[in-house]
N, C-alpha and C positions, 0 to 999 in steps of 0.2 A: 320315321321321318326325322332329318337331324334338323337341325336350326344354329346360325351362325356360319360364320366363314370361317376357313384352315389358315394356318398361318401362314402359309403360301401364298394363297390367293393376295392377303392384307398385303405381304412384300410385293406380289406381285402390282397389285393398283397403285401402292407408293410410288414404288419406281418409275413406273408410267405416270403420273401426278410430276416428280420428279422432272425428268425428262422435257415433257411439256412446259413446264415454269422455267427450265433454263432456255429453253428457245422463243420464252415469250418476253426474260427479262432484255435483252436487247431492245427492243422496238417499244418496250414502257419507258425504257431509258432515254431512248430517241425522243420520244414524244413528253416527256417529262421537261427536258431540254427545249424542245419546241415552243413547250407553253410559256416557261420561264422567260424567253427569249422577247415573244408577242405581249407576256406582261409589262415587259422593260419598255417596250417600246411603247405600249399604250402611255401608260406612265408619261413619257418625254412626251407625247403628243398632248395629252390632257395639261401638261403642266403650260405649255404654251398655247394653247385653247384658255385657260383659265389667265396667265397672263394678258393675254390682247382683250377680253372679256373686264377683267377687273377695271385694265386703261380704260374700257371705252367708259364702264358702267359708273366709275368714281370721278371720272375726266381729270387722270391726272399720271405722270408718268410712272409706269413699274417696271419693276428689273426685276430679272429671273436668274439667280445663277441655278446653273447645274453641276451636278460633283458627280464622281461616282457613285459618293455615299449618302448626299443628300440634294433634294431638290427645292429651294426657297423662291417661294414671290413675295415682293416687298413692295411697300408702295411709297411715293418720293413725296416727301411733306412738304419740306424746303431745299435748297441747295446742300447735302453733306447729311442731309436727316431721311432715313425712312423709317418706316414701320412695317413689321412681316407681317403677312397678312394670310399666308400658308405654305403651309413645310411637308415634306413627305421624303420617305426614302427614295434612294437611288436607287441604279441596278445594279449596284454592287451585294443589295440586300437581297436578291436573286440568286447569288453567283456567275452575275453574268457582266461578262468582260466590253467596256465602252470605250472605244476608241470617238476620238473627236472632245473628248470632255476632259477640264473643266471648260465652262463657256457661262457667258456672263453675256443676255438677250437684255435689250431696252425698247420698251413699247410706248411710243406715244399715245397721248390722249385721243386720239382717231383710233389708235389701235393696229398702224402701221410699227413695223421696228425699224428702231434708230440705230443707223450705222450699218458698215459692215454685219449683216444678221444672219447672211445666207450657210450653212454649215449643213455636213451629212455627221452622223454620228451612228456607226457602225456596233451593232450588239452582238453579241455571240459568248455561246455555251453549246460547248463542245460541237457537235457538225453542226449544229442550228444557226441561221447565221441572218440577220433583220437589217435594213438601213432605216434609220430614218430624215429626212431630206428639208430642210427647211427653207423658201424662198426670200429673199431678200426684201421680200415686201411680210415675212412672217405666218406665212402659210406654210402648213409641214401635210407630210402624207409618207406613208410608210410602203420598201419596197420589201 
């Protein structure tokens, strides 16, 4: 009775291990993308969730910029004065491409935004491709 495998067989399972791994990396790549893409965009919704949340909870106005490399909320002390109050990366820290940015959101103490607010801000990495849609009363939701 022998015990072990020929060297054959071992080439032969590689090869086929092989094989299979290069027709599986496409579609982890795909989906790799995908996720990256859905983190971006959570990201822009939580930060303006958290924005309208701060105005209402501190009653007083904040402003959001968004970059592609950084996301700040700040809260307005006096005329010309705020204070950050939370930072986080952009999607740029993703590798994923924002169209629509930079953008500078203002939330009143109700927790409505001030001004011109409504904006889509388009994300993508490589086919993955996410909107996200913000209404002029400062409600966002993702397409």
């Amino acid at each position: 009775m022998r015990r072990g495998v020929t060297l054959l067989e071992l080439l032969l399972a590689l090869a086929i291990t092989g094989i299979l791994a290069a027709l599986a990396l496409p579609g982890i790549s795909a989906l790799h993308d995908r996720l990256q893409v859905e983190a971006a965009a959570r990201a822009l919704v939580g930060a303006h969730h958290r924005a309208r949340f701060v105005a209402v909870a501190e009653q007083r106005v904040t402003v959001l910029d968004l970059t592609a490399a950084r996301l700040t909320l700040r809260a307005v002390e006096a005329p010309g004065d705020t204070t950050p109050r939370w930072e986080a990366d952009g999607p740029a820290a993703l590798q994923v491409q924002a169209a629509g940015l930079p953008r500078t959101v203002s939330f009143a103490p109700s927790g409505v935004a001030l001004g011109v607010s409504n904006a889509t801000y388009t994300l993508r990495r490589g086919n993955a491709v996410r909107q996200v849609i913000v209404s002029r009363y400062g409600r966002v939701r993702v397409q």
